[in-house]
SEDODO-179984 format. One record per atom (N, C-alpha, C): residue number from 0; residue in one letter; atom name; x negated, y, z negated. Coordinates in Angstrom, 1 decimal, m for minus. Layout:
<pts>
[pt NUM,'a','CA',[X,Y,Z]] ...
</pts>
This chain:
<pts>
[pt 0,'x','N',[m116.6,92.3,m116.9]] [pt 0,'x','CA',[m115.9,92.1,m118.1]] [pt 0,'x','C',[m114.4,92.3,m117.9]] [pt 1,'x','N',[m113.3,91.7,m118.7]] [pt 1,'x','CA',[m111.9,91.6,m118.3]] [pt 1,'x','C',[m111.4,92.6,m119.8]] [pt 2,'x','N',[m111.0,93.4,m119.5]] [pt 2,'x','CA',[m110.1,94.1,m120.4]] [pt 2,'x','C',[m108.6,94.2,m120.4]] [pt 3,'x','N',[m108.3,94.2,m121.6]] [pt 3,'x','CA',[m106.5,94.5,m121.3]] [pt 3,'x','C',[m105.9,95.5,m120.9]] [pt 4,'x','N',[m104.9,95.7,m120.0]] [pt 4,'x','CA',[m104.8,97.0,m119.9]] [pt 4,'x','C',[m103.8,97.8,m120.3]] [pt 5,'x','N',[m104.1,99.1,m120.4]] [pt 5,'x','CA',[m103.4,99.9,m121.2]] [pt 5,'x','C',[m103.0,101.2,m120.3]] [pt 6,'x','N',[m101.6,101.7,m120.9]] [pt 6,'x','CA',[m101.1,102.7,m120.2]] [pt 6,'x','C',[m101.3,103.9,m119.0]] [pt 7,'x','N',[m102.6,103.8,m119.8]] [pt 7,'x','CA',[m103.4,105.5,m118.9]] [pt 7,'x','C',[m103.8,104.5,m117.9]] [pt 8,'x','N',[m104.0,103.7,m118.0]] [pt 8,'x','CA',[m104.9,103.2,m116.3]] [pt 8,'x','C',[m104.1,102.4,m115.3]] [pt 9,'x','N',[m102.8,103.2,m115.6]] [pt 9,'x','CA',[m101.5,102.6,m114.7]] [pt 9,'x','C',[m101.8,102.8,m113.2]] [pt 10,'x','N',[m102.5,104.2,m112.6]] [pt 10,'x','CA',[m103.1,104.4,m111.3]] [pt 10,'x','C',[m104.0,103.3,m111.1]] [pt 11,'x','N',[m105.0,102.8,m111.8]] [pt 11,'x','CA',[m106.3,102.2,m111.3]] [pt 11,'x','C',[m105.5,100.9,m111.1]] [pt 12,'x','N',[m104.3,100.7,m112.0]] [pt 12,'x','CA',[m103.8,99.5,m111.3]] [pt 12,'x','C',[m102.8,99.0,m110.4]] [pt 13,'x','N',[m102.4,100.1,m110.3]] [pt 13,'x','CA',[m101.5,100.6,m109.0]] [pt 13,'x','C',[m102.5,100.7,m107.5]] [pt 14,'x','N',[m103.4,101.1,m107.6]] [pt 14,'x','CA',[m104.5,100.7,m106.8]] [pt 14,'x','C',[m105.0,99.3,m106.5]] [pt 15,'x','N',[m105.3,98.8,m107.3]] [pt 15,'x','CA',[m105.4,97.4,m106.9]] [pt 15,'x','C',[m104.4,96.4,m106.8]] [pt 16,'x','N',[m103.7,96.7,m107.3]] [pt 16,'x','CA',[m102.7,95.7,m106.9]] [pt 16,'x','C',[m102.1,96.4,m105.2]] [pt 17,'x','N',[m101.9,97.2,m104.9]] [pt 17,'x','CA',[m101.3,97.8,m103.6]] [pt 17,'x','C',[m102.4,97.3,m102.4]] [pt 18,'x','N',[m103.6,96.1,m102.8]] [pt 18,'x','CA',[m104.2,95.4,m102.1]] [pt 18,'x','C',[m103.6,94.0,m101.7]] [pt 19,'x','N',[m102.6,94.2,m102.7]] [pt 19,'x','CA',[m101.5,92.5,m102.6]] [pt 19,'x','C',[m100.7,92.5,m101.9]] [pt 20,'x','N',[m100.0,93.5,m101.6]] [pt 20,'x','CA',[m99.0,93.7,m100.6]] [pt 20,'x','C',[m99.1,94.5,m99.7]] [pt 21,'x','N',[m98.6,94.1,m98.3]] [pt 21,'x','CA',[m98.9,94.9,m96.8]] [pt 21,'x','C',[m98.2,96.0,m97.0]] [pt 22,'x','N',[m97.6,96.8,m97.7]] [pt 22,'x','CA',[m97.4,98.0,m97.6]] [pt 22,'x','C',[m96.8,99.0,m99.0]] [pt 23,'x','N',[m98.2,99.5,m99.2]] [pt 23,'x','CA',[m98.1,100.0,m100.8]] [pt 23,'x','C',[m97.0,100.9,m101.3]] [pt 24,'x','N',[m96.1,100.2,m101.4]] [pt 24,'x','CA',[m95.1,100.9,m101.6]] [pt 24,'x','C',[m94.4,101.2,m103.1]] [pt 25,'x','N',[m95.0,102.6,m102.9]] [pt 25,'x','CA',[m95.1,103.7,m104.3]] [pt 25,'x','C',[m94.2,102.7,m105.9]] [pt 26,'x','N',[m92.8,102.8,m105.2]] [pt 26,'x','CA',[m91.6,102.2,m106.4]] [pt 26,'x','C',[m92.2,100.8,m106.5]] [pt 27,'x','N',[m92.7,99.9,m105.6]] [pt 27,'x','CA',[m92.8,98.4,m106.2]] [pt 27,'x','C',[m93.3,98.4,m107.3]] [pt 28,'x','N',[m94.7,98.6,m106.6]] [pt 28,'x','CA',[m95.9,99.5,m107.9]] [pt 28,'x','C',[m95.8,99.4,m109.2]] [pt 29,'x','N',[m94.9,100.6,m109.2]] [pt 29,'x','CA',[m94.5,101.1,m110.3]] [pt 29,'x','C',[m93.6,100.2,m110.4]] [pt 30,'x','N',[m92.7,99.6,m110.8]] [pt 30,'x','CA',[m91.6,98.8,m111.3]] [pt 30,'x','C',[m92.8,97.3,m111.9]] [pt 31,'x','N',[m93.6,97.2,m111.2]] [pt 31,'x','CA',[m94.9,95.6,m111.8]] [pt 31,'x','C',[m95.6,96.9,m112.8]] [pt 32,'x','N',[m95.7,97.5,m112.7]] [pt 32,'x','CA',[m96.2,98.5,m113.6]] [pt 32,'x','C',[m95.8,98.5,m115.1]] [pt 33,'x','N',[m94.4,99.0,m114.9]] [pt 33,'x','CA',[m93.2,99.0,m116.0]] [pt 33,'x','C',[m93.4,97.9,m116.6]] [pt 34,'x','N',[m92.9,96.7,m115.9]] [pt 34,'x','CA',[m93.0,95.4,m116.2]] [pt 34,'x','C',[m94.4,95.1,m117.3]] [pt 35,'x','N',[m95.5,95.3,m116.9]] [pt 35,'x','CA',[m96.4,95.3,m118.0]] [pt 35,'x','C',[m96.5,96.2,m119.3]] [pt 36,'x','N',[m95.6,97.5,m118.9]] [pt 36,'x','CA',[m95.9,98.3,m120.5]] [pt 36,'x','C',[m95.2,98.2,m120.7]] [pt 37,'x','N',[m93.6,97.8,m120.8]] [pt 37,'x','CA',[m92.2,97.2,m121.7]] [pt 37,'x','C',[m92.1,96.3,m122.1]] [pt 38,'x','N',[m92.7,95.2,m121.3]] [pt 38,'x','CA',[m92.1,93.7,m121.9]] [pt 38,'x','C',[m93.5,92.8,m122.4]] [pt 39,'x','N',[m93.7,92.8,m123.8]] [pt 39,'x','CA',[m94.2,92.2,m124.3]] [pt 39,'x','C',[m95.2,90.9,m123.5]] [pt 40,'x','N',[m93.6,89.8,m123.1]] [pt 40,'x','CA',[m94.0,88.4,m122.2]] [pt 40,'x','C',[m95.2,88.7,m121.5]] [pt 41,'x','N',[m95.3,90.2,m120.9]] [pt 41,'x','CA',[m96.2,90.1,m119.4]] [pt 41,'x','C',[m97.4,91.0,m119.8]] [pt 42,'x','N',[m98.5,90.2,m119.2]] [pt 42,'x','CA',[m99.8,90.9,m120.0]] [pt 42,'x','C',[m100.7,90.9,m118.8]] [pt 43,'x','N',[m101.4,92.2,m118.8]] [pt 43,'x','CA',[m102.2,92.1,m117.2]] [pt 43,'x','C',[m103.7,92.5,m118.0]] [pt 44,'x','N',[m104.5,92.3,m117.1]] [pt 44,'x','CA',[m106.0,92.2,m117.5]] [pt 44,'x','C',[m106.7,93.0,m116.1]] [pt 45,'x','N',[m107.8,94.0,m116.7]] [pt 45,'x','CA',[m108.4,94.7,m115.6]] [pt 45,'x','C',[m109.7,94.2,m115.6]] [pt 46,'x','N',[m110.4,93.9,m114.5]] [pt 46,'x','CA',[m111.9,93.6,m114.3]] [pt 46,'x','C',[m113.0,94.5,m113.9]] [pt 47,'x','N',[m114.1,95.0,m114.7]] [pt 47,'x','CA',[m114.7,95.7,m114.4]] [pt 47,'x','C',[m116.4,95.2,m114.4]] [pt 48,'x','N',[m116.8,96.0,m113.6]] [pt 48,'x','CA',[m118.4,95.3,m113.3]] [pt 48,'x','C',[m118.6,96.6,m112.6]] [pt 49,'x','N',[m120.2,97.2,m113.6]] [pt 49,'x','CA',[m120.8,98.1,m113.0]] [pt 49,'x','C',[m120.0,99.8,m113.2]] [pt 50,'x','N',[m119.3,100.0,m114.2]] [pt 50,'x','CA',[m118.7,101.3,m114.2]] [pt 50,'x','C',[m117.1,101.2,m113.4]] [pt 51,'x','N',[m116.8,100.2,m112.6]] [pt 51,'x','CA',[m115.9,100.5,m111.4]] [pt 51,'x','C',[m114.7,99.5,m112.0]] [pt 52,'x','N',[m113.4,99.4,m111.6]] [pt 52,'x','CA',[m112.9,98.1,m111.7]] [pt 52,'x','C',[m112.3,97.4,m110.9]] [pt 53,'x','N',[m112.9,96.3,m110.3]] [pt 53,'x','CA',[m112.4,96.1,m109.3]] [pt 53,'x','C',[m111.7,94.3,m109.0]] [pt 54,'x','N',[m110.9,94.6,m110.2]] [pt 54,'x','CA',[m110.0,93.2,m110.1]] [pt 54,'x','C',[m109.1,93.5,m111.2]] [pt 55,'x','N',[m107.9,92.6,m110.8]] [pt 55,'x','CA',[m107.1,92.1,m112.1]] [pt 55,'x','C',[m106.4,91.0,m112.2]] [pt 56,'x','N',[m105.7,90.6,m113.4]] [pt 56,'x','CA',[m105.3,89.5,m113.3]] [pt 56,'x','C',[m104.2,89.7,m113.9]] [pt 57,'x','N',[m102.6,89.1,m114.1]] [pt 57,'x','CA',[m101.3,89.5,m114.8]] [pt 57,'x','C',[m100.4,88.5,m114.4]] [pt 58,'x','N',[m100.0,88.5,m116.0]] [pt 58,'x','CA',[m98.1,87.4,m115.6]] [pt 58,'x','C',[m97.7,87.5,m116.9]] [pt 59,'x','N',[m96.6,86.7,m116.7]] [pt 59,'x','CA',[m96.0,86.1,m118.2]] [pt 59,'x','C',[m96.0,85.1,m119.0]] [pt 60,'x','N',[m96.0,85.1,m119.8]] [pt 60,'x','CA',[m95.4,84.1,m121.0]] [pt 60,'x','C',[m94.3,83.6,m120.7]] [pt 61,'x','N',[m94.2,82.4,m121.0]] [pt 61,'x','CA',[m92.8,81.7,m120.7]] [pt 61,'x','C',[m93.0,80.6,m121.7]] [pt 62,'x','N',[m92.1,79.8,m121.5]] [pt 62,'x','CA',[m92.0,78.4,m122.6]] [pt 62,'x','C',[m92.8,77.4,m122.1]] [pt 63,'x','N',[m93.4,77.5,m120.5]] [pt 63,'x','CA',[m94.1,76.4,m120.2]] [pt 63,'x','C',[m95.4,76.9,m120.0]] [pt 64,'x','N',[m95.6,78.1,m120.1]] [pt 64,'x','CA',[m97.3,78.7,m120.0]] [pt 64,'x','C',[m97.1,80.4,m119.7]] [pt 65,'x','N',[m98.0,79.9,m119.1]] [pt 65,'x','CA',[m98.8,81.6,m118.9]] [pt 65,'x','C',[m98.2,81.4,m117.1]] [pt 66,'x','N',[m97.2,82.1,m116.4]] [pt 66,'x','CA',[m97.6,82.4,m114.9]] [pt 66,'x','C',[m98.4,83.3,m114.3]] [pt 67,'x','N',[m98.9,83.4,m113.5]] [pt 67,'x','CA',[m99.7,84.1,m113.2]] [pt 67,'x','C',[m99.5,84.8,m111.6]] [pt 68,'x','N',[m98.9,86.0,m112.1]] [pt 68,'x','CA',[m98.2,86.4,m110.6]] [pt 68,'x','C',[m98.6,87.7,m110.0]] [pt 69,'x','N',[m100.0,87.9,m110.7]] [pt 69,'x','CA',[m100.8,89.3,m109.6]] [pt 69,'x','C',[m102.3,88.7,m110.1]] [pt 70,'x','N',[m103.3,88.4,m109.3]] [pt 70,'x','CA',[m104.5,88.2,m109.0]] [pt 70,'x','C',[m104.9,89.1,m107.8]] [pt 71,'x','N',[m106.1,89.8,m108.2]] [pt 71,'x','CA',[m106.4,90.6,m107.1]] [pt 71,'x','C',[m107.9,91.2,m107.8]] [pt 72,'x','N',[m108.5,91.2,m105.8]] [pt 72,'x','CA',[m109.9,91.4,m106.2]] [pt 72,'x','C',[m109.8,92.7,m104.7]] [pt 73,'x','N',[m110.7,93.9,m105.7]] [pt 73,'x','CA',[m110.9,94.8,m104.8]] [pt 73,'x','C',[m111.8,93.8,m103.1]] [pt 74,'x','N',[m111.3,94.5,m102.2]] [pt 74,'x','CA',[m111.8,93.4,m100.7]] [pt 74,'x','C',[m113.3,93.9,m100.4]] [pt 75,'x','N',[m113.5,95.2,m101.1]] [pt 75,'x','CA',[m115.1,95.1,m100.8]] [pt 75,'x','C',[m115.7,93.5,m101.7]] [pt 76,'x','N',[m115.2,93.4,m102.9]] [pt 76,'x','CA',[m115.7,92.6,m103.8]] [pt 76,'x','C',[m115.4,91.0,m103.0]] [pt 77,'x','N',[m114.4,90.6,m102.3]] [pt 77,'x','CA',[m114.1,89.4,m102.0]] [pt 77,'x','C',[m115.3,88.4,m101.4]] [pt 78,'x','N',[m115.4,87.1,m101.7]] [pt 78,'x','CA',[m115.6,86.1,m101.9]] [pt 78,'x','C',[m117.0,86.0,m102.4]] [pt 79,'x','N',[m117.1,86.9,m103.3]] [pt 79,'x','CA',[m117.9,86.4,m104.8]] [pt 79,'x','C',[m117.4,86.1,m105.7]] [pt 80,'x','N',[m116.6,85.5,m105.7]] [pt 80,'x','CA',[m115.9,84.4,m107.0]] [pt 80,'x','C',[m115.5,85.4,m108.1]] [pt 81,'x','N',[m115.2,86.4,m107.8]] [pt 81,'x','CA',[m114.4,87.0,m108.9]] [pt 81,'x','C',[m113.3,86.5,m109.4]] [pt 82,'x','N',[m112.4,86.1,m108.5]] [pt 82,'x','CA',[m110.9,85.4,m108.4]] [pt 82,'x','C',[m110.7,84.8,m109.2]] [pt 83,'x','N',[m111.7,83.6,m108.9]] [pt 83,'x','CA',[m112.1,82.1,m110.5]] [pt 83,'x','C',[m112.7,82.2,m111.2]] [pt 84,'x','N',[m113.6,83.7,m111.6]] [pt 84,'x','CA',[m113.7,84.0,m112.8]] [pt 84,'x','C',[m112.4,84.7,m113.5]] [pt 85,'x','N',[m111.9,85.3,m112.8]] [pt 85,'x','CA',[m111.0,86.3,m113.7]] [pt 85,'x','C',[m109.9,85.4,m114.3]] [pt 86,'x','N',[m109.2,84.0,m113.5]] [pt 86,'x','CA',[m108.9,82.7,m114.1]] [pt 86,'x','C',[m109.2,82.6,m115.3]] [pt 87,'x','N',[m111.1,82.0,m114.9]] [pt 87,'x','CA',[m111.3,81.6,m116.3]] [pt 87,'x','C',[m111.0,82.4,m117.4]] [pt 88,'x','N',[m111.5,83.9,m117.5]] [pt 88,'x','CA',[m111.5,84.7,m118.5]] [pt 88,'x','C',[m109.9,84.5,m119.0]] [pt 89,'x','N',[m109.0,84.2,m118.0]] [pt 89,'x','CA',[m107.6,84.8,m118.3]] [pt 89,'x','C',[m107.5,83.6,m119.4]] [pt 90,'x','N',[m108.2,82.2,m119.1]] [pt 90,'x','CA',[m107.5,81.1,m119.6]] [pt 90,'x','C',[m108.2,81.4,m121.3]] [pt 91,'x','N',[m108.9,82.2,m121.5]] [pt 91,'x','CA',[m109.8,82.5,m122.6]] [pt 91,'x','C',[m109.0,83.4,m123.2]] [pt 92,'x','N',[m108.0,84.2,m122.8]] [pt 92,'x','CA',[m106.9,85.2,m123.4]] [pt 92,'x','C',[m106.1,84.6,m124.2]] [pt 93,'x','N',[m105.3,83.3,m123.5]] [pt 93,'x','CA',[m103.9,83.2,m123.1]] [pt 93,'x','C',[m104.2,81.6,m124.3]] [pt 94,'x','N',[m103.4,81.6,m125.0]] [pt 94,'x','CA',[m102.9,80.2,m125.8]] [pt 94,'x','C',[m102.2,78.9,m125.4]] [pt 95,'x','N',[m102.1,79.4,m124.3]] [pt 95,'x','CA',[m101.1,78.4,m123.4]] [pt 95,'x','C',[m101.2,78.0,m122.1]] [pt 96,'x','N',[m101.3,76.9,m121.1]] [pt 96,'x','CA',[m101.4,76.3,m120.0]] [pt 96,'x','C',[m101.0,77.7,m118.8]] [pt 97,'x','N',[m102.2,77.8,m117.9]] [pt 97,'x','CA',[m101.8,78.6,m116.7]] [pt 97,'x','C',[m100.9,78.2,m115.8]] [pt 98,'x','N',[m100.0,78.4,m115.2]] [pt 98,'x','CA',[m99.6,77.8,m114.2]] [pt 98,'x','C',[m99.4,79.3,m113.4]] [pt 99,'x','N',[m99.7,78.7,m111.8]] [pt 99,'x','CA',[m99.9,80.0,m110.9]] [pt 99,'x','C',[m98.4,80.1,m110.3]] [pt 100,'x','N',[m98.5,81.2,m109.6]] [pt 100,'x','CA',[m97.3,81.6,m109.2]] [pt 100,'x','C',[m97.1,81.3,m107.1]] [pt 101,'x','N',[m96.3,81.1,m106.2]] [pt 101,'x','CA',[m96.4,80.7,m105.3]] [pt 101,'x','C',[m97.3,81.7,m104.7]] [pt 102,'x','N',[m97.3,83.4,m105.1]] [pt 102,'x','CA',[m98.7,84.1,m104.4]] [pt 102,'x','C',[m99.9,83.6,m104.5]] [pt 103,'x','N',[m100.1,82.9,m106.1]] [pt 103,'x','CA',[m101.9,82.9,m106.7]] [pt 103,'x','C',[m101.9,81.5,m106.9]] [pt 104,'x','N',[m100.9,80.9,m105.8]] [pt 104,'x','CA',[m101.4,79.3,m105.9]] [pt 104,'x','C',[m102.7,78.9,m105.3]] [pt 105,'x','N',[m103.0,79.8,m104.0]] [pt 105,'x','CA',[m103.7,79.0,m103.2]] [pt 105,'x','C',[m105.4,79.4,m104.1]] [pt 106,'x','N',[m105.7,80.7,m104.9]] [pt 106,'x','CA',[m107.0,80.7,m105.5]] [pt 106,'x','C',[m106.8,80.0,m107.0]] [pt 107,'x','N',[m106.1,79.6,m107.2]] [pt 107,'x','CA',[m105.6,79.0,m108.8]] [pt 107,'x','C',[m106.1,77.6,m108.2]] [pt 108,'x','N',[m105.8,76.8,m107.4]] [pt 108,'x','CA',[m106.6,75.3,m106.5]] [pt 108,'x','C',[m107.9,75.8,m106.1]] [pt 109,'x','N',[m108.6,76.5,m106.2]] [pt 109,'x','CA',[m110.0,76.8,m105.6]] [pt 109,'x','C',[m110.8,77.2,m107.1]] [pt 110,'x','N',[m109.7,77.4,m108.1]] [pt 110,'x','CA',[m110.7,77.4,m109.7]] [pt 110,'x','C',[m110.4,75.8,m110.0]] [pt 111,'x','N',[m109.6,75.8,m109.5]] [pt 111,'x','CA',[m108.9,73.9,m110.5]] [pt 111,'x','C',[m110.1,73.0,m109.5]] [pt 112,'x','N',[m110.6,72.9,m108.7]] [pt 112,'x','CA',[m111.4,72.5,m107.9]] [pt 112,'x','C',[m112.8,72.9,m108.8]] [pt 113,'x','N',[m112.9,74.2,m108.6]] [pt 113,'x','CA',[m114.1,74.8,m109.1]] [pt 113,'x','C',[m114.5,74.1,m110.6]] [pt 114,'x','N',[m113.8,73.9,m111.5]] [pt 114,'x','CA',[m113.6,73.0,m113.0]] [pt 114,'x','C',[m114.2,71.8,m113.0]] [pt 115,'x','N',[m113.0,71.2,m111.8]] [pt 115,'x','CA',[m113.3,69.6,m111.3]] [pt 115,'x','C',[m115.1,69.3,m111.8]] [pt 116,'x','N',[m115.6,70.4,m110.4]] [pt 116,'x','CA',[m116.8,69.6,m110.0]] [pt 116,'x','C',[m118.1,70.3,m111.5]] [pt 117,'x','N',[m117.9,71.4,m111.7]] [pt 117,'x','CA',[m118.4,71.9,m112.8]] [pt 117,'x','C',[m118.5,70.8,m114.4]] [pt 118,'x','N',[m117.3,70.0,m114.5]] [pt 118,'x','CA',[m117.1,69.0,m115.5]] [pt 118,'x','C',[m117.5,67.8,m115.1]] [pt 119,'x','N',[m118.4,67.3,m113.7]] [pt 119,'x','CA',[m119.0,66.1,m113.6]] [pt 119,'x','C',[m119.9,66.3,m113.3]] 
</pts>
């Protein structure tokens, strides 16, 4: 289940996201952190299954959609299709066209694919 996230669980997502970049470095973190609890535009979503959480999804608002510039799935969880669910759910949030960001292009083509064949 995809929840929004909120303040207090700034660690849990400091955690997962420090699976996106090769070297978890404390300030980035925290500054994509910031970015979600100050600015309105940017809205991040935590995934949880089973008591644990072990994905998220987050970007912004813009005038041409929704970007989408942190996707991340805890790596014990990887390639059970969390990735293109958390997509879907995100596209079930958001009022406006996803468009992925140059990190979350390459699993943003593996849900747009995943759609494709699901709709014939």
């Amino acid at each position: 289940m995809i929840y929004s996230y909120k303040p207090g669980q700034s660690k849990i997502a400091m955690g997962l996201l420090s699976f996106m970049f090769s070297q978890g470095d404390y300030h980035i973190l925290q500054s994509i952190i910031d970015k979600y609890e100050q600015l309105p535009e940017w809205r991040l979503f935590l995934y949880k299954e089973n008591d644990d959480f072990i994905g998220l999804i987050g970007g912004h608002q813009g005038e041409e959609g929704f970007t989408i510039h942190h996707l991340v799935v805890s790596p014990s969880h990887r390639g059970e299709g969390i990735g293109c669910h958390l997509i879907s759910c995100l596209e079930k949030q958001v009022t406006s066209s996803l468009i992925p960001s140059p990190r979350t292009e390459q699993l943003f083509e593996k849900w747009q694919e995943q759609q494709r064949h699901s709709s014939q």
